[in-house]
N, C-alpha and C positions, 0 to 999 in steps of 0.2 A: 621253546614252544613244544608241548606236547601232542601224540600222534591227535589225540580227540579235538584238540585248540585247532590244530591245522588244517583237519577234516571240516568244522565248521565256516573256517578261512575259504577254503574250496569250495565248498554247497555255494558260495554266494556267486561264482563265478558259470560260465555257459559252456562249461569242457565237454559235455556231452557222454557225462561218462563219469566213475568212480575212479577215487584215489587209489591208486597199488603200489607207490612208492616215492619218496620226497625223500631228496638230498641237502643239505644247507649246503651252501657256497660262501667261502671265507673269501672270494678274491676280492669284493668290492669297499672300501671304505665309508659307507653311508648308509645306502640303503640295504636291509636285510634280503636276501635272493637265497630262496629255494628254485630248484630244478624240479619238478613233478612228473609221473610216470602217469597217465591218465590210462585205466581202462574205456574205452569207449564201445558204445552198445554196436559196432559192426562188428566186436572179436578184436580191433586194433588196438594196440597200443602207441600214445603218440605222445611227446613230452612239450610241456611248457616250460615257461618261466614263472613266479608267482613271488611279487616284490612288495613289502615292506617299505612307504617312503617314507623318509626319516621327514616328518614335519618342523623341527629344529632348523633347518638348517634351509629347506625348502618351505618358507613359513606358509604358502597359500599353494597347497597340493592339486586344487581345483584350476587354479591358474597355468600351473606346471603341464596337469593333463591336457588343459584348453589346446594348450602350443604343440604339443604332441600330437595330436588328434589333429589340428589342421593341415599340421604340416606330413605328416603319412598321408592323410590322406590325396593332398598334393603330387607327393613322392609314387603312390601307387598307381594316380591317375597317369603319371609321365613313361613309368615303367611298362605298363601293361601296351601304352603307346607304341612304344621301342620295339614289342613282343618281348621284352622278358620273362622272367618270374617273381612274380611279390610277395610271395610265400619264401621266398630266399634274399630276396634283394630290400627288402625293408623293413621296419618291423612291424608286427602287426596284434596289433590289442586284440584283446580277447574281453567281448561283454561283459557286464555282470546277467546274473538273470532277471534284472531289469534293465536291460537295455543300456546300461552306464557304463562308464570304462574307469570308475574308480569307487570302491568302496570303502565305507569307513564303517569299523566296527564298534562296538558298545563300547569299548575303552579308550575311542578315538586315537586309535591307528587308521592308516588309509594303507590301500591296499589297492594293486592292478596285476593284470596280468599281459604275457606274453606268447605266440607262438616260439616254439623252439627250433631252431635253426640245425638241422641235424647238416653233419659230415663237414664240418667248419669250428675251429676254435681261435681264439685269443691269444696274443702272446704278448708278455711282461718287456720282454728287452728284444730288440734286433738281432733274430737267429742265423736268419740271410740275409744280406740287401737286399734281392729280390720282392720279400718282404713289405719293406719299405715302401719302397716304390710300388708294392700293391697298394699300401695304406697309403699313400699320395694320390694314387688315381681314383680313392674309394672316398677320399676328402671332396677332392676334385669332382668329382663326379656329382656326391650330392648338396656341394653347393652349386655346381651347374643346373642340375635338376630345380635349384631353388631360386635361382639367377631371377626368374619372373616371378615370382609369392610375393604380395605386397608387405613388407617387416614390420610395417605398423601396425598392423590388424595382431600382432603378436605381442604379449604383456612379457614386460621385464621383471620376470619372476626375483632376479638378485639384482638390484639397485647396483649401477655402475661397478659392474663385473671387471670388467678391464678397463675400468678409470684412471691411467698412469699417472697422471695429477696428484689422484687422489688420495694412491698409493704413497707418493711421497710427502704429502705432507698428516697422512696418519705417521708415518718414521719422525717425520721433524715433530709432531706433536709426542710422538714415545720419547725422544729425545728430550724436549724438556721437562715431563714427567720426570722421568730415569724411576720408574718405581720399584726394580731389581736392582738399582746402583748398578747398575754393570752399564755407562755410558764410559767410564774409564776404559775400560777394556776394548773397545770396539773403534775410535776416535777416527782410525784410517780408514775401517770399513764403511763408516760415517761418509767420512771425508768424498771415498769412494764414490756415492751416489748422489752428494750435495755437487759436483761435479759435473753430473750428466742431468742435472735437474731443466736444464734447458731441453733435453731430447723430450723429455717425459709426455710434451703434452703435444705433440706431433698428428697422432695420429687421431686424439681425441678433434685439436684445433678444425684440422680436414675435416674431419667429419661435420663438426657445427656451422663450419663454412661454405658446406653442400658442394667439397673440391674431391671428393673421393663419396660412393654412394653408400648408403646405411642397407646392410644386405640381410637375410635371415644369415645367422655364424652358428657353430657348433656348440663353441667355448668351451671345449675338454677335448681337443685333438690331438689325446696319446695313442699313440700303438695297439694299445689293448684296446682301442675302442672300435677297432676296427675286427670282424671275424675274416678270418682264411680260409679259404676252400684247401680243405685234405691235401687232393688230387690235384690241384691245378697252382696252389699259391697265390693265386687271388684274390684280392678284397670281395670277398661277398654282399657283406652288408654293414652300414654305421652303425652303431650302439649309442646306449647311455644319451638318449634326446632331452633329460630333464634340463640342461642350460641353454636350450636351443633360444635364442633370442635376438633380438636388432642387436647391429651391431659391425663390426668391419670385417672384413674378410683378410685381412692382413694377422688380425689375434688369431684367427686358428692357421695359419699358415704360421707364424711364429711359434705356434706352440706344440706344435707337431716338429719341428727342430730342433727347438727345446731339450725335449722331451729324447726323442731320438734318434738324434745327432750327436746328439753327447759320446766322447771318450771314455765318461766316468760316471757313477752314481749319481742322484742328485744330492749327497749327504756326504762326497769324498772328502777324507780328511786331508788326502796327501793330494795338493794342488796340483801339483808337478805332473800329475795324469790326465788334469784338466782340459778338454780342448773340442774343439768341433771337428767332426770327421766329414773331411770333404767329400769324400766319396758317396757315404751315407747323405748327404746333404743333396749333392747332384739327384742320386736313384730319386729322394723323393719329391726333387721340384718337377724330375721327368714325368713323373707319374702323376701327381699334379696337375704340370701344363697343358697333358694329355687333354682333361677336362675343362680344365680354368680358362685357358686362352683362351677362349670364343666369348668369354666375359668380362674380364678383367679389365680394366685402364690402365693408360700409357700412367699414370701415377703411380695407382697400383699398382702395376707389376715393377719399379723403379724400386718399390719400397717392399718389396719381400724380405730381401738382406738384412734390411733394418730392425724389419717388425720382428725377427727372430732373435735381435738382442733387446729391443724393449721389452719385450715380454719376460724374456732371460733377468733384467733389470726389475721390474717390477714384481717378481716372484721374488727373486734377492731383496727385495725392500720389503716383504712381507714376512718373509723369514727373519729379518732383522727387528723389523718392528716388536712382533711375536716375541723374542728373545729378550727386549730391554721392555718387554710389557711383564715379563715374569712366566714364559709360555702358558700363554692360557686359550690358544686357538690351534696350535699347529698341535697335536700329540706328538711327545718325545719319547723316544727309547737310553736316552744318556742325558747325561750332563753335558749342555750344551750342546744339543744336536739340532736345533733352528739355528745357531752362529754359525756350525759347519755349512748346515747348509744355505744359511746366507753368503758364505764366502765361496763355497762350489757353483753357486749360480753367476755372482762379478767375477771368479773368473774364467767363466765359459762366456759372459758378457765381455771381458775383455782379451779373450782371443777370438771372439767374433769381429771385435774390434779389429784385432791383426791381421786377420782375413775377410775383413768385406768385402776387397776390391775382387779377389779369388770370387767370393762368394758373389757378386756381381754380374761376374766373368762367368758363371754358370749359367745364372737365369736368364742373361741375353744366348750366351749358345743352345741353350733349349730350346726357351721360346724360337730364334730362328729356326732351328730343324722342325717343330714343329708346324710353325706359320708359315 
């Protein structure tokens, strides 16, 4: 996009002030993200965000904002409560100059924006544990904050997101397709998850049983989704609300493990480095429980251990699926790069196995020092 394309991109928005400078940012996979340098008419200079939502993939953009827009708005109300600051602690939409918080232009792109979050940034892999354990208490925190939003009022922008069920039998169905013929090749890895196909529907069963509560979730609780204060190492504030929906609170506590906890890449080829790092694991259930405990159930919190290899499972099942579909959803950098990485997730899924009871053994000693 060009400087005049994006200047018109901006007029539609309420910054208060002229463009003096826009960055494109490569870090996110989806949606397009500039960073903008706004002249504003007091002489300041103050930066936003200004994002491109991929409508592919987020097929009802309108829906997507609905759930962001009530839930800030929730988050601001709780914050400002506390005496915090909501200009750091949440995110915070930026109008159009009509009053809307999503624009869609003439070639039907949709478009929002963001305040920017100065003196905090993001990080890709675990630099410190300390870290971690920010990004646990900044999880923790705002689904405590969200503990009372009623989840219904909120649309399911992706149809059964973490449907473990449903995951496995899209594989069983790739399975007898084979339309890459590559079912020969994989028969163990197969094997591997027709296996555990009993754990699969655990958490969804709970939920339709009304034995665990259907909470507002994150549903992308990586590292990087969290910002760090500079100075302090702190979780500042959550990012990235486009998957915010009903949902368990155990998927984002697994998927923040997942993620990292990991030994090793999610694409290792050499398994042997595979593993969960207990200590990473402890920092961020502590960080966490900080939050969580005053909401959780005796069920849920039982099943934290678990839900960090279902989830580990179910991404293994989709990289798998992806791989004997002919990759045609995951993007690949190799040949065979969704089998690697369907084999680096079973087996970080099965030394999570080896260490459950470890992993157990943490979230009851936490929670007690905590409670």
């Amino acid at each position: 996009m060009n400087r005049s394309e994006l200047e018109q991109i901006v007029a539609q928005f309420d910054f208060g002030g002229r463009l003096a400078h826009a960055d494109r940012c490569d870090n996110g996979h989806i949606n397009d993200t500039y960073i903008l340098a706004i002249a504003r008419a007091d002489g300041n200079t103050r930066r936003y965000i200004l994002q491109r939502i991929n409508h592919h993939v987020f097929k009802s953009p309108e829906a997507v904002m609905r759930n962001i827009r009530l839930v800030t708005q929730h988050l601001r109300a709780k914050v400002i409560q506390a005496g915090g600051d909501p200009e750091r602690e949440i995110i915070n939409l930026i109008p159009t100059v009509n009053g809307e918080y999503l624009y869609k232009s003439a070639d039907g792109d949709y478009w929002r924006a963001y305040l920017f979050v100065e003196g905090a940034q993001t990080y890709e892999a675990v630099v410190e544990p300390t870290h971690f354990r920010s990004a646990g208490e900044a999880f923790g925190r705002f689904q405590s904050l969200l503990s009372d939003f009623p989840a219904d009022t909120l649309t399911e922008t992706i149809p059964h997101f973490h449907d473990t069920p449903s995951r496995l039998e899209e594989l069983i169905r790739a399975v007898r397709r084979d339309e890459a013929n590559r079912v020969h090749n994989v028969l163990d890895d197969i094997r591997f998850a027709e296996a555990r196909a009993a754990e699969t529907s655990v958490v969804v069963d709970l939920l339709q049983q009304n034995k665990i509560p259907m909470r507002v979730i994150h549903n992308d609780t990586k590292l990087n989704n969290v910002l760090i204060d500079d100075k302090t190492g702190k979780g500042v504030c959550v990012l990235d609300l486009d998957t915010v929906m009903p949902g368990s609170t155990l998927y984002d506590f697994g998927d923040a493990i997942r993620f990292g906890a990991s030994t090793a890449a999610e694409d290792e080829r050499d398994l042997s480095r595979v593993s969960v790092d207990l200590e990473l694991y402890r920092q961020f259930t502590r960080g966490y429980l900080a939050h969580a405990h005053d909401f959780l159930t005796d069920r849920e919190l039982k099943l934290l251990p678990f839900s960090a290899k279902l989830i580990t499972m179910e991404l293994g099942m989709r990289f798998l699926s992806d791989h004997l579909n002919g990759d045609v959803y995951f993007r690949i950098h190799r040949q065979g790069h969704n089998l690697d990485r369907a084999r680096a997730q079973f087996r970080l899924a099965h030394e999570m196995e080896r260490k459950m009871d470890a992993m157990q053994e943490i979230v009851e000693q936490e929670y007690t020092v905590i409670a």
